[in-house]
C-alpha positions as protocol buffer text, in pm:
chain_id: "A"
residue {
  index: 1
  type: UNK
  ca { x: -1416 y: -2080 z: 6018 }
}
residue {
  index: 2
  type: UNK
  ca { x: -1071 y: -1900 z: 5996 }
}
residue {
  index: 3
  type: UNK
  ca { x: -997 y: -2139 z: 5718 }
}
residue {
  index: 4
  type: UNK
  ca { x: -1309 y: -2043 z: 5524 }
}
residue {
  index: 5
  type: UNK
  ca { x: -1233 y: -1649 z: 5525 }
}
residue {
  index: 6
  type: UNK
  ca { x: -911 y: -1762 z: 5416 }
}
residue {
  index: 7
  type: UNK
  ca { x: -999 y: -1990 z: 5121 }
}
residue {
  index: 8
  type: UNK
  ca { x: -1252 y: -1717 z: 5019 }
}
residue {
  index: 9
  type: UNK
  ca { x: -1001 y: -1409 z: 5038 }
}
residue {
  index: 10
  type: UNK
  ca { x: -808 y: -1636 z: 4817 }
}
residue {
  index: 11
  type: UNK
  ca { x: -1062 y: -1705 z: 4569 }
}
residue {
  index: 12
  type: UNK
  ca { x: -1118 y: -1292 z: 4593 }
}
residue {
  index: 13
  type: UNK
  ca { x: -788 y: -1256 z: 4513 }
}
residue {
  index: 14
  type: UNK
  ca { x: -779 y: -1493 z: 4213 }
}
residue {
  index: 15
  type: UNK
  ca { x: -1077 y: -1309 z: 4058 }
}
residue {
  index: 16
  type: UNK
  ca { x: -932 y: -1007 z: 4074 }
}
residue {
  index: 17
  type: UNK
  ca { x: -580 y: -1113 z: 3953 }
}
residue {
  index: 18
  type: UNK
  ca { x: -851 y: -1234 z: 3655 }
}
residue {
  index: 19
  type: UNK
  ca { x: -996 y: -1017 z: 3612 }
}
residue {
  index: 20
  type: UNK
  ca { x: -700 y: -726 z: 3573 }
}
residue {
  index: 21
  type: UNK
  ca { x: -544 y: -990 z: 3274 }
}
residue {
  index: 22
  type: UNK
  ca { x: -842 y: -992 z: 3100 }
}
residue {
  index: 23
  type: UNK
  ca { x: -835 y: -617 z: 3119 }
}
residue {
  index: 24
  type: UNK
  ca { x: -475 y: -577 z: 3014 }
}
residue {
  index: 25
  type: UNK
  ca { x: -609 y: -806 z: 2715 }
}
residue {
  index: 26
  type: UNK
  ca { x: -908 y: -599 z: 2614 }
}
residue {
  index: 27
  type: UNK
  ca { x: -692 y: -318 z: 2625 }
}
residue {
  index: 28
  type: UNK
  ca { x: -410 y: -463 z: 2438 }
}
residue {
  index: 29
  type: UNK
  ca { x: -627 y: -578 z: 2147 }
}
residue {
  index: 30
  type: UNK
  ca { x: -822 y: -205 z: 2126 }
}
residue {
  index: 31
  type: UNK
  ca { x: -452 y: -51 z: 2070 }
}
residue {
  index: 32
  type: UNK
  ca { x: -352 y: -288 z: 1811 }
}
residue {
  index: 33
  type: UNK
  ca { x: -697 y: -259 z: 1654 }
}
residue {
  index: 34
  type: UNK
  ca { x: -655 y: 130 z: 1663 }
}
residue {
  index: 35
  type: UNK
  ca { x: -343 y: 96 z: 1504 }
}
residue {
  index: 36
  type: UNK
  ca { x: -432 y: -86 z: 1205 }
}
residue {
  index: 37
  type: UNK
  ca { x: -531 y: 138 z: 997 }
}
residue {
  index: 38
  type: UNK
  ca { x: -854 y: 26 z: 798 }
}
residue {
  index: 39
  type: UNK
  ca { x: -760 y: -15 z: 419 }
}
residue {
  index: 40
  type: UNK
  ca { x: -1067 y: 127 z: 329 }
}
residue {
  index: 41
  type: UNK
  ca { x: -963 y: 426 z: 487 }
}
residue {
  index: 42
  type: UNK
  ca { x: -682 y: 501 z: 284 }
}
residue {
  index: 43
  type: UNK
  ca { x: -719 y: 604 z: -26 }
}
residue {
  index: 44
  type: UNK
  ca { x: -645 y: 424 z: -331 }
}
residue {
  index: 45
  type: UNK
  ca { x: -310 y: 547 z: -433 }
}
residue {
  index: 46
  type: UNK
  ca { x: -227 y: 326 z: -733 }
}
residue {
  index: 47
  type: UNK
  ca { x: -578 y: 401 z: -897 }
}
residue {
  index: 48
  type: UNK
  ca { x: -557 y: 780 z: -823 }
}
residue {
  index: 49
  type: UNK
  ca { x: -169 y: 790 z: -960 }
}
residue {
  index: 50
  type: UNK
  ca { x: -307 y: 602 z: -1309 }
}
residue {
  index: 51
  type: UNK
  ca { x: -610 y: 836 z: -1318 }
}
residue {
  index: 52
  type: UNK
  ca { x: -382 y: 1128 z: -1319 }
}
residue {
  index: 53
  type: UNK
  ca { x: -179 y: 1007 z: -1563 }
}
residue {
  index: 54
  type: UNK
  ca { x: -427 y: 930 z: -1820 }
}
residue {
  index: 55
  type: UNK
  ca { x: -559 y: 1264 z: -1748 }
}
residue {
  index: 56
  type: UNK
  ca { x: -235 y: 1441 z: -1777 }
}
residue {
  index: 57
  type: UNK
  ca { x: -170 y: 1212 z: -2122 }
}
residue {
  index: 58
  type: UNK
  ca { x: -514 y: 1330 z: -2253 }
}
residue {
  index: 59
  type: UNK
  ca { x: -456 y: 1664 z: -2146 }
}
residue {
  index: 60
  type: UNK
  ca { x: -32 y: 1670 z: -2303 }
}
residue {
  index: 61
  type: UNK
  ca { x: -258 y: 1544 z: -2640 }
}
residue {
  index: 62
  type: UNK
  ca { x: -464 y: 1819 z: -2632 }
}
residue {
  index: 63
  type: UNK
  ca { x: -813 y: 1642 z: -2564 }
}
residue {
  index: 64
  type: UNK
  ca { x: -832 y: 1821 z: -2231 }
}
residue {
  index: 65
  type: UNK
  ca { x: -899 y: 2170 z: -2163 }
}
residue {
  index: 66
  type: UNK
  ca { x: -658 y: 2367 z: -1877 }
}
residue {
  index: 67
  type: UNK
  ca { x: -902 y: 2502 z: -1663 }
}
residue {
  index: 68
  type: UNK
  ca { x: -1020 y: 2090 z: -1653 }
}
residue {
  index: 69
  type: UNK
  ca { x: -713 y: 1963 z: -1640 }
}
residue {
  index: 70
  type: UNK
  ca { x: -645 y: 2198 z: -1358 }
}
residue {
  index: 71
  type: UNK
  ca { x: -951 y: 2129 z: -1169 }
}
residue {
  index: 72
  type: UNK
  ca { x: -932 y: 1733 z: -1191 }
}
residue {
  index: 73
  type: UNK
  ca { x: -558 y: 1741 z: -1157 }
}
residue {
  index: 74
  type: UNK
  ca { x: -661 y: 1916 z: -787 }
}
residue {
  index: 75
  type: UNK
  ca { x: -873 y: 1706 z: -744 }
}
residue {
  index: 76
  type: UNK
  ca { x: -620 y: 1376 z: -699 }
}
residue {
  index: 77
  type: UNK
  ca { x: -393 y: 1567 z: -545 }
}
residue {
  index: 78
  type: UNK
  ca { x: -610 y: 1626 z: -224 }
}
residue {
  index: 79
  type: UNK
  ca { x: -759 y: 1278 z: -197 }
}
residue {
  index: 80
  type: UNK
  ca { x: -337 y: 1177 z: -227 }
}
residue {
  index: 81
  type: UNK
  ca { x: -289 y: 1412 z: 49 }
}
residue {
  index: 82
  type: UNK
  ca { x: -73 y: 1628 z: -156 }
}
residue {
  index: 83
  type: UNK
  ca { x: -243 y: 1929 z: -183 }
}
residue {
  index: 84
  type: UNK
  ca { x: -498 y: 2092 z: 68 }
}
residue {
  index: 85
  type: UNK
  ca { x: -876 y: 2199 z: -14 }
}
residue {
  index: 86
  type: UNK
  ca { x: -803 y: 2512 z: -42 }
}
residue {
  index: 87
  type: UNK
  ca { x: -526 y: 2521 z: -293 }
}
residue {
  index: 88
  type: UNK
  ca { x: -656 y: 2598 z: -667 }
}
C-alpha cells in the first residue's frame, strides 16, 4: 500500500511538472504573439509617402489649392505618425 501512495505522488508530481511546461509554453507563445506587431496595424508607409508626393507635385504645379494642400498634406502626416491631431 506504501508503494501505491508512492507511485501515485509520483504520477502527481509528473502532472504538475506538466502541467507548469505547458504553461511556460502558453505563455511564451502569447509574448511573442504580442510582440509581433500585426502588419495590418501599421500603416502603409510607402503608399502614404507616394500619395504625398503626388499631392505635393500637383500642388508645386499649381493644380492644388493651399488651404487643400494643407489639409491633405495633415492628413498623411498623422496616419505617418508625424504630426498629432491637433496640429493644423
Amino acid at each position: 500500500m506504501a508503494r501505491r501512495g508512492a507511485q501515485e505522488m509520483a504520477k502527481r508530481a509528473r502532472e504538475r511538472a506538466r502541467q507548469k511546461r505547458q504553461e511556460a509554453k502558453r505563455e511564451r507563445r502569447q509574448s511573442a504573439s504580442a510582440d509581433a506587431a500585426d502588419p495590418t496595424d501599421a500603416p502603409d508607409e510607402a503608399g502614404l509617402m507616394e500619395e504625398f508626393r503626388v499631392l505635393s507635385e500637383r500642388h508645386a504645379a499649381g493644380l492644388l489649392a493651399g488651404d487643400l494642400y494643407t489639409k491633405e498634406r495633415h492628413r498623411i502626416f498623422v496616419e505617418l505618425g508625424i504630426e498629432s491631431e491637433e496640429a493644423d
